[in-house]
N, C-alpha and C positions, 0 to 999 in steps of 0.2 A: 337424268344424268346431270353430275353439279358440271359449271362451267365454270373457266380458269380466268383471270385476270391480274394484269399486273398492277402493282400498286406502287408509286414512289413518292418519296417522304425528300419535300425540299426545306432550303433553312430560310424561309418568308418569301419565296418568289415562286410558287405555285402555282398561281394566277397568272401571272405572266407565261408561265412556261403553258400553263393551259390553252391560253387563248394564241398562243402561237401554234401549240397542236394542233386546235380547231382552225385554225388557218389552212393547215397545212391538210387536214382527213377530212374537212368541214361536218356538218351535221351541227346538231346543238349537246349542251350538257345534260343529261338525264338529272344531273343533281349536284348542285354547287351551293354548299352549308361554310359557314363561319363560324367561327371558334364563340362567336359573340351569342348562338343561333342553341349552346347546348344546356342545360338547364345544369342550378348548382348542382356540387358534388363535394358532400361533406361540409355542406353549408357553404363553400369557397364557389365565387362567381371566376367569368375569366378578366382579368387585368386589362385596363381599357388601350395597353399597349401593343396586346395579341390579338385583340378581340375582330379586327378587320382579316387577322391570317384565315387561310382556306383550312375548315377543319375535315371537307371533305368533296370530291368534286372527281363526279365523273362523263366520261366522254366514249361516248357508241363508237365502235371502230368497222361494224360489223355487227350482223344478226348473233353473232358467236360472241366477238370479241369487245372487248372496253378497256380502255388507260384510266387508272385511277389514280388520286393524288392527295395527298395533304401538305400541310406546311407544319413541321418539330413544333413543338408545343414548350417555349422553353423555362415555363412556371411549373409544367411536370418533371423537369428536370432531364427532358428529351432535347438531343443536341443531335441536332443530324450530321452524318458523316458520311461525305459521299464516296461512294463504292459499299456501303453495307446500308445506303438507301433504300433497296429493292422489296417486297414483300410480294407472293404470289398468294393471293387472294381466293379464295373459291367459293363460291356462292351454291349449297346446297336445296337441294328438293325438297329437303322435310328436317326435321330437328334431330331425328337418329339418324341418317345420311350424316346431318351434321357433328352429332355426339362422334360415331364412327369414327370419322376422318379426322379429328380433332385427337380422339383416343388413340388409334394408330398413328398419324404422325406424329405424335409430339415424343413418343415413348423414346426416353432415350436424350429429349430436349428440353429446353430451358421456357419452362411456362410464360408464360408474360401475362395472360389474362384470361379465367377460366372461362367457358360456355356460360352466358349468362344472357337472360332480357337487355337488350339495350335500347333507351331513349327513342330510339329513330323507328320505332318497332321491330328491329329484327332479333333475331338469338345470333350473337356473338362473341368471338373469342380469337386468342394470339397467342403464338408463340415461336422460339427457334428452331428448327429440330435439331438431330444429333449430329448435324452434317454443318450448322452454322445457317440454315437458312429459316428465313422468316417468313411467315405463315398467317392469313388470315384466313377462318372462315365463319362465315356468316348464314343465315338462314332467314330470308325474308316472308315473315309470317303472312303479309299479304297477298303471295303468289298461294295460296291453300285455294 
């Protein structure tokens, strides 16, 4: 069964708000990446003025649960706006678990990023659905 996770998107103070979380639920970060950490894309590296932002960074809350985060990326022309910072993230079992969830919720939504291999080895993707909510899910090939 996929598990749910929230995710939120701060405007460069990620990190901070992180290590104040883990203050506060302790435990460590399963996984804390920099913007500096992701390889080119379309031959464009990242700007050595983003390159320290959190490009991704998570935190165990629970055997179930995790707080996930990034910092707006603002060379993609991502400008965070708090109150539509939010995204509910779901980590699937298998790649059609993933296709599925991705094809049903989005029906109706605003694509942001089709299902595809990503970098970090997993198959992911984004989007709004028809409701205004934002969506991640991802499928970690190494749980196989």
């Amino acid at each position: 069964m996929a598990t749910l996770t929230t995710y939120i998107t701060y405007n460069g103070n990620c990190e901070e708000a992180f290590n104040f979380y883990k203050s506060v639920f302790g435990g460590e970060f399963s996984y804390l990446g920099r913007f500096k950490d992701m390889p080119m894309t379309d031959g464009k590296s990242c700007p050595p003025n983003e390159s320290e932002k959190i490009m991704h960074v998570s935190l165990p809350i629970s055997k179930e649960t995790a707080l996930s985060g990034s910092d707006s990326f603002d060379s993609f022309g991502s400008k965070t706006i708090y109150g539509n910072n939010f995204s509910l993230s779901i980590n699937a079992e298998s790649k059609e678990e993933a296709d599925k969830l991705f094809a049903a919720l989005s029906a109706g939504g605003k694509a942001g990023m089709p299902m595809a291999d990503a970098f970090w080895g997993g198959y992911f993707g984004m989007f709004t659905d028809k409701f205004g909510v934002n969506w991640m899910i991802n499928f970690d090939k190494s749980q196989k």
